[in-house]
C-alpha positions in Angstrom: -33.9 13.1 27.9 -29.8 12.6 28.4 -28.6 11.8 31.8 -27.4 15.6 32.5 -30.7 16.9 31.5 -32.7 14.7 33.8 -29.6 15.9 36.6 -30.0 19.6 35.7 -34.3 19.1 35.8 -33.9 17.1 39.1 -31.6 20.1 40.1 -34.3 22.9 39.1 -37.3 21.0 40.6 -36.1 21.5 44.2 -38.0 24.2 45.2 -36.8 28.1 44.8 -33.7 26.4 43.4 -31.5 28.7 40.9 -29.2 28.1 38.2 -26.9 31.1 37.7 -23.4 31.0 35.8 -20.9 33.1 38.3 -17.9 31.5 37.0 -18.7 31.6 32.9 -21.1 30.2 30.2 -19.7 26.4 31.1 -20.4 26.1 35.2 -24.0 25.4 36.0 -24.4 26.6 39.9 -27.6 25.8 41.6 -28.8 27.5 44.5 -31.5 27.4 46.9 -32.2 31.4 48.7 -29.0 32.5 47.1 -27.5 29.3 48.9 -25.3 26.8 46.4 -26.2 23.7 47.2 -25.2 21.9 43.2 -22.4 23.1 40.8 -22.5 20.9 37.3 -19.6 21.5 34.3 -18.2 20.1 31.8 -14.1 19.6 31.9 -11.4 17.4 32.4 -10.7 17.3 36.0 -7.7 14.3 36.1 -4.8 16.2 36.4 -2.7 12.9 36.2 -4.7 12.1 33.1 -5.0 15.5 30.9 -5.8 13.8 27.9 -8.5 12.1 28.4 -11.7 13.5 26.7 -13.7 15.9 29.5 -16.5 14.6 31.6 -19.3 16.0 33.0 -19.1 16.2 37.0 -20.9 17.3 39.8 -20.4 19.1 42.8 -22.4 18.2 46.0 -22.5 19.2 50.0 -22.5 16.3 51.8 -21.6 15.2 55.8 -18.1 14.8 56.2 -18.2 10.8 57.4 -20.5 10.2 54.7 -18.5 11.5 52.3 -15.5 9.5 52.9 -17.8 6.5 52.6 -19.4 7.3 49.5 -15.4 7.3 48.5 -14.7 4.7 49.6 -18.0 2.9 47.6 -18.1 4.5 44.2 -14.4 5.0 42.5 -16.2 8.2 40.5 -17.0 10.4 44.1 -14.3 12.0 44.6 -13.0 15.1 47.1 -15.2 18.2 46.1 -12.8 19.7 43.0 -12.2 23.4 43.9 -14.1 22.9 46.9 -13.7 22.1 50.8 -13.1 18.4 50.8 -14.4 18.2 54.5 -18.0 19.0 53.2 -18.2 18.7 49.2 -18.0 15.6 46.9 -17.0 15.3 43.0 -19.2 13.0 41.4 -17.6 12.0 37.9 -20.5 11.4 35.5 -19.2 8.6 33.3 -22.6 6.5 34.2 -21.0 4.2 37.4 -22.5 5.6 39.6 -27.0 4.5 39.1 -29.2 7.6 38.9 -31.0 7.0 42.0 -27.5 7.5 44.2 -27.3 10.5 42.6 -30.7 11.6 43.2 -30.3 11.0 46.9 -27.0 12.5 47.1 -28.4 15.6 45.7 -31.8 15.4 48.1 -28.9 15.2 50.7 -27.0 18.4 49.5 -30.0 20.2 49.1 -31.7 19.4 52.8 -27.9 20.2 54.5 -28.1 23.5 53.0 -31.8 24.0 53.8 -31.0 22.9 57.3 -28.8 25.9 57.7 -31.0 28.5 57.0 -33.5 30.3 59.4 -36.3 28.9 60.5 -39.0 30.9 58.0 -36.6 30.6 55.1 -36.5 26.4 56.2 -40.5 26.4 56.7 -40.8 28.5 53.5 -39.0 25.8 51.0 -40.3 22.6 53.5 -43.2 23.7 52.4 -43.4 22.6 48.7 -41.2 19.0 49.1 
C-alpha cells in the first residue's frame, strides 16, 4: 500500500467518517456527521514555484498555537491552503514529515471536530475509537 492509500484508509477508518468529492473528481473531503475534518488532493500549491511537478497535500483542523509550532518544526506544514489559517494546516506530502506525525495530526483533527458536536453525536462516534 503507497503512502496516500494508507492516509486515505487511516482517513476512512475513523468512525462514520465520509469521503465525498464537493469540489470535483481530484479533492478527496473527509467528514465525520457531515463535519470535514480531512481534505486530500493532488496539485501544485507553490505559487512562487508553478513548475514544479504537483504534490499530494493535506488539509487538517488543528489548535491555533499548535499549528504555528508544527510550522515552525516541519518545513512541509504549512497555513491551511484555501482554508482559515487560524485553525487549518497544509501538510505537503513529499515524505518529510514520518507517518506517525501525520497519523496524530489527523487523530487531532478528527477529535477537534468531534469535540464540537453535541453530546449524543460525541457519545455516538466515542463510542467505536
Amino acid at each position: 500500500m503507497d503512502m496516500m492509500e494508507s492516509i486515505k484508509s487511516y482517513l476512512l477508518n475513523k468512525p462514520k467518517a465520509s469521503e465525498n468529492f464537493p469540489f470535483g473528481a481530484g479533492v478527496s473531503v473527509f467528514k465525520v456527521n457531515h463535519k470535514m475534518f480531512a481534505l486530500l488532493s493532488l496539485g501544485n500549491i507553490d505559487k512562487q514555484h508553478p513548475e514544479k511537478p504537483p504534490s499530494w497535500w493535506l488539509n487538517l483542523k488543528c489548535e491555533p498555537q499548535e499549528a504555528l509550532m508544527l510550522r515552525d518544526i516541519f518545513p512541509a506544514v504549512r497555513p491551511g491552503y484555501h482554508m482559515n489559517k487560524l485553525h487549518w494546516n497544509t501538510l505537503i506530502l513529499d515524505g518529510s514529515i514520518p507517518q506517525g506525525e501525520i497519523e496524530r495530526m489527523i487523530d487531532n483533527s478528527f477529535m477537534l471536530v468531534v469535540n464540537n458536536m453535541s453530546k449524543k453525536d460525541q457519545q455516538a462516534i466515542l463510542l467505536h475509537l
